[in-house]
BADOMAR-827815 format. One line per 8 residues: number of its first residue (from 0); their letters; for each residue y, x, z of N, C-alpha, C, CB. Coordinates in Angstrom, 1 decimal. Each point is the difference from the previous one (the first is absolute). Glycine has a CB too. Layout:
! BADOMAR-827815
NUM	A	Y:X:Z:Y:X:Z:Y:X:Z:Y:X:Z; ...
***
This chain:
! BADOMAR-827815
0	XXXXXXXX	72.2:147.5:111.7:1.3:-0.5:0.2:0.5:-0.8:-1.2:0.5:2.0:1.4; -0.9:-2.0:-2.7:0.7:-0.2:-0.9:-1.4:-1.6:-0.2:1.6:3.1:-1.1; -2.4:-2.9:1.7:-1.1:-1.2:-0.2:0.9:-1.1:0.5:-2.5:1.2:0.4; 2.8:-0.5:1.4:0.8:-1.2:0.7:1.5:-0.2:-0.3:-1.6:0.3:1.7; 2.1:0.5:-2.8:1.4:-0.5:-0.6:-0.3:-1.4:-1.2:1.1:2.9:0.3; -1.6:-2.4:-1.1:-1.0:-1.2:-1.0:-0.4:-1.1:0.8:-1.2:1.8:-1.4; 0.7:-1.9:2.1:-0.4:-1.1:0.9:0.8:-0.7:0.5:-1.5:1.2:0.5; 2.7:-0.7:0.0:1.0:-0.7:0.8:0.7:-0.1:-0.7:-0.1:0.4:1.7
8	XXXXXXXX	0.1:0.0:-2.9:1.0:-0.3:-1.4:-0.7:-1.6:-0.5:0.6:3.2:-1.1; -1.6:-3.6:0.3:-0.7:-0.4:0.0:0.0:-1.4:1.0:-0.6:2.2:-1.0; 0.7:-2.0:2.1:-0.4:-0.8:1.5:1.8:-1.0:-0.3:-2.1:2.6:2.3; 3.1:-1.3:-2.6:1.1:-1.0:0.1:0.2:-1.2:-1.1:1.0:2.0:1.0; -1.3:-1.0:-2.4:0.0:-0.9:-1.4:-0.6:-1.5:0.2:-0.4:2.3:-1.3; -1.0:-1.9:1.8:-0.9:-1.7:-0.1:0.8:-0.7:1.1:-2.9:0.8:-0.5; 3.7:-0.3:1.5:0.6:-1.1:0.7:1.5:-0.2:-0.4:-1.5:0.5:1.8; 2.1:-0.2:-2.6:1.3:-0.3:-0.7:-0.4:-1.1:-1.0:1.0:2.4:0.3
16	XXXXXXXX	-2.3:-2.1:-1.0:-0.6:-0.9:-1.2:-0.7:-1.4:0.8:-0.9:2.4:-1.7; 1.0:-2.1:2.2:-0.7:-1.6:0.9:1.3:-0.7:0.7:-2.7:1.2:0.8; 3.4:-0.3:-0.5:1.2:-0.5:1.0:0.8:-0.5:-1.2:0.1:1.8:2.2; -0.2:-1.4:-3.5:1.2:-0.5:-1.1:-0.9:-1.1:-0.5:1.5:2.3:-0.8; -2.4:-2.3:1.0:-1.2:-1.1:-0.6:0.0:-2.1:1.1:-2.1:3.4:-0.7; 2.3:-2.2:1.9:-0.1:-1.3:0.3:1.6:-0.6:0.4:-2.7:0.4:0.8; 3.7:0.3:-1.5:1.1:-0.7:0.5:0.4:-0.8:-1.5:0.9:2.0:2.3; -1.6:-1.4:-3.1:0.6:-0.6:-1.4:-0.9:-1.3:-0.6:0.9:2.6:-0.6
24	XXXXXXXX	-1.8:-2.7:1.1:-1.0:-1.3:-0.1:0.4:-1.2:1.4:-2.3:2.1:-1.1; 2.9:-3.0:0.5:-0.1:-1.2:1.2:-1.1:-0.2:0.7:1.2:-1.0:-1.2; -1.3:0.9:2.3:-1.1:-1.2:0.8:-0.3:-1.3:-1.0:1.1:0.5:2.4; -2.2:-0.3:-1.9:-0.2:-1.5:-0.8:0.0:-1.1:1.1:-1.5:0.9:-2.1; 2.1:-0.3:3.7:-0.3:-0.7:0.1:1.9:-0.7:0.6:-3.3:0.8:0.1; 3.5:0.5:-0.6:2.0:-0.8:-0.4:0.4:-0.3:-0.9:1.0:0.9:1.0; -1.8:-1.7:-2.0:0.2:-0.6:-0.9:0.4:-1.2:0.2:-1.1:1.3:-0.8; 2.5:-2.2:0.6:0.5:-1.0:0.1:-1.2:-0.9:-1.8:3.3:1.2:1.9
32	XXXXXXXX	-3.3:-2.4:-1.1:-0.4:-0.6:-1.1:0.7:-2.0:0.2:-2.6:2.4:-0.3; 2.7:-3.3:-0.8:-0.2:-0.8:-0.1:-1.5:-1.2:0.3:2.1:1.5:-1.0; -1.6:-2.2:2.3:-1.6:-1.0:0.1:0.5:-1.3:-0.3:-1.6:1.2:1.9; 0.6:-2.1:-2.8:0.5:-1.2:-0.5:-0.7:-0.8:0.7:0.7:0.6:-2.1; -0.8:-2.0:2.3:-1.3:-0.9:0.6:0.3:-1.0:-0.9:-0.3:0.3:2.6; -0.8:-0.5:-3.4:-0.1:-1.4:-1.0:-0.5:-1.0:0.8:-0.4:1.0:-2.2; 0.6:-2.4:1.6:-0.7:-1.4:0.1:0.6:-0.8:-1.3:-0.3:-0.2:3.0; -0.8:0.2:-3.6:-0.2:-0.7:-1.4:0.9:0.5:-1.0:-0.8:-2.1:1.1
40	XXXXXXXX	0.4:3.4:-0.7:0.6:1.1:-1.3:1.5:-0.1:0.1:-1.8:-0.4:-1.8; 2.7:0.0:2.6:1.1:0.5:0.5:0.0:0.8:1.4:0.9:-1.9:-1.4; 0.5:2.8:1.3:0.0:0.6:0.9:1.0:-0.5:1.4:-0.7:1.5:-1.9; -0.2:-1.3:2.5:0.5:-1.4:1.5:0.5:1.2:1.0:-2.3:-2.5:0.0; 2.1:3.4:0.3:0.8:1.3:0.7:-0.3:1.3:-0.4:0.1:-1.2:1.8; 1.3:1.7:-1.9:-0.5:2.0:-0.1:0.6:0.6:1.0:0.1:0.4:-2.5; -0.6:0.7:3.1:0.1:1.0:0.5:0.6:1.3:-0.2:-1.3:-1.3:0.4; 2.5:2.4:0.1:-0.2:1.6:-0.7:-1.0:0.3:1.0:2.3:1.0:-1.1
48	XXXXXXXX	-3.7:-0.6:1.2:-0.7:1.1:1.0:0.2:1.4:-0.7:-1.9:-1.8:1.0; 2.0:1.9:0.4:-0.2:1.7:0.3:-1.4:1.0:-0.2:1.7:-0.8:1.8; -3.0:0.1:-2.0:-0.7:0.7:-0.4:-0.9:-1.3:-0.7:0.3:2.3:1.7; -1.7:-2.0:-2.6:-0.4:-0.2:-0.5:-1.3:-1.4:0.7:1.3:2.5:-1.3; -0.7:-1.9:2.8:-0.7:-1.2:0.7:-1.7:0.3:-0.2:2.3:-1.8:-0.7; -3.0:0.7:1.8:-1.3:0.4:-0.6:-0.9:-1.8:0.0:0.1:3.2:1.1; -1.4:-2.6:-1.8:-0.4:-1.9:-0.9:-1.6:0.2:1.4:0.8:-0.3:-4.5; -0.1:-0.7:4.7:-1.5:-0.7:1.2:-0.7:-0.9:-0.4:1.1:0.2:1.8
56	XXXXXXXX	-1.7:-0.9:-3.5:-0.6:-0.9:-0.7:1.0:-0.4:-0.5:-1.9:-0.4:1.0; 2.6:-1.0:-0.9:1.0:0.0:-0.9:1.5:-0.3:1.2:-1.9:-1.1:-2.4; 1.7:1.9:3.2:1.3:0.3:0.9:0.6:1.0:-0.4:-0.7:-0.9:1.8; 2.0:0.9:-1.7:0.5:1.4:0.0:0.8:0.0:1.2:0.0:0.4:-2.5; 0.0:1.1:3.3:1.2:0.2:0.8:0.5:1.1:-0.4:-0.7:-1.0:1.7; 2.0:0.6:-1.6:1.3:1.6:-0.3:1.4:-0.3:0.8:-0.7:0.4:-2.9; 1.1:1.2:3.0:1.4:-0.3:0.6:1.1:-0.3:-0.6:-0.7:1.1:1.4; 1.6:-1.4:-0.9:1.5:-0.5:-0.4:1.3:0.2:0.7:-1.3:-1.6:-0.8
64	XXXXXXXX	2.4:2.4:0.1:0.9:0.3:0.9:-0.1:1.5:0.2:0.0:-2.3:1.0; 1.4:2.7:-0.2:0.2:1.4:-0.2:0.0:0.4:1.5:1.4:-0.1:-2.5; -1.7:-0.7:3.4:-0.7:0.3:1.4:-0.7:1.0:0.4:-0.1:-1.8:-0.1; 0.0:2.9:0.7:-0.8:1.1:0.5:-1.2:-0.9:0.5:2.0:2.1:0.7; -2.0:-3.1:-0.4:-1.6:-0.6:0.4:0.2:-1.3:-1.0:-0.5:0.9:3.1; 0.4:-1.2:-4.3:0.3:-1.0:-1.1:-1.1:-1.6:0.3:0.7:2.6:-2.0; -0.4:-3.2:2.6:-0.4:-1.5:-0.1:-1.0:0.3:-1.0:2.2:-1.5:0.7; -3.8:0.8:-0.9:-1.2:-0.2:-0.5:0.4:-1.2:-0.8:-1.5:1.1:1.8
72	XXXXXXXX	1.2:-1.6:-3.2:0.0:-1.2:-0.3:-1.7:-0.3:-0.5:2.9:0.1:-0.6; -3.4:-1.1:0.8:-1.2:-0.6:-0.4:0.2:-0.9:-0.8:-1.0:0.5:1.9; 0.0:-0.2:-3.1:0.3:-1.1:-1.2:-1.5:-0.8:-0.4:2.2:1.6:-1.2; -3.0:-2.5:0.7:-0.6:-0.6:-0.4:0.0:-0.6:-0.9:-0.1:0.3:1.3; -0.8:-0.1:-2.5:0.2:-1.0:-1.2:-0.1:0.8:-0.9:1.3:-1.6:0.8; -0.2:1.4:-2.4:-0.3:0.6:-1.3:1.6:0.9:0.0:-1.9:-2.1:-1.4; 1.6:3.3:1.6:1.4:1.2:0.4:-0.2:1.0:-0.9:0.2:-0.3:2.6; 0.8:1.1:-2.8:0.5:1.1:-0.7:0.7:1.2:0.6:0.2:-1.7:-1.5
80	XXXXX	-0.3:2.6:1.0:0.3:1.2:0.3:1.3:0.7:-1.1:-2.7:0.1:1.2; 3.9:0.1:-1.1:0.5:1.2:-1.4:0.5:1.2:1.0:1.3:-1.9:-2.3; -1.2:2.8:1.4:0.3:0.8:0.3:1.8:0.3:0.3:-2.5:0.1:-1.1; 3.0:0.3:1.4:1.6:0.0:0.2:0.0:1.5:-0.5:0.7:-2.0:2.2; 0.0:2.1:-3.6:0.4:0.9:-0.3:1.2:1.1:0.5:-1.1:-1.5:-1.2
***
């Protein structure tokens, strides 16, 4: 009896510690960030995306906008990523 009190004592802890673990760590993948697009070392458009987007050789696609289904933007060329604090 006292094995399966320990146990379910135990059983709750590691899920309070994970449940506080993953509410206090952002997503990375709701991380708002800044995307820049250069041509000849000026910056010719920026973007806020909504995630960090992903690099297909030297494409990037990320979303944009606060849309439950957020418009894709596709970029090409010499681009940047910041972070949005």
């Amino acid at each position: 009896m006292k094995k399966k009190f320990m146990l379910g004592l135990f059983l709750i802890s590691a899920c309070i510690i994970v449940y506080s673990l993953a509410l206090s760590s952002p997503s990375p993948m709701n991380r708002h960030c800044i995307v820049k697009l250069y041509d000849g070392g000026k910056v010719v458009q920026s973007w806020e995306a909504v995630d960090f987007g992903q690099v297909d050789g030297q494409t990037l696609v990320f979303s944009v906008g606060n849309d439950p289904n957020p418009p894709r933007v596709r970029i090409h060329g010499t681009w940047s990523i910041e972070e949005k604090e």
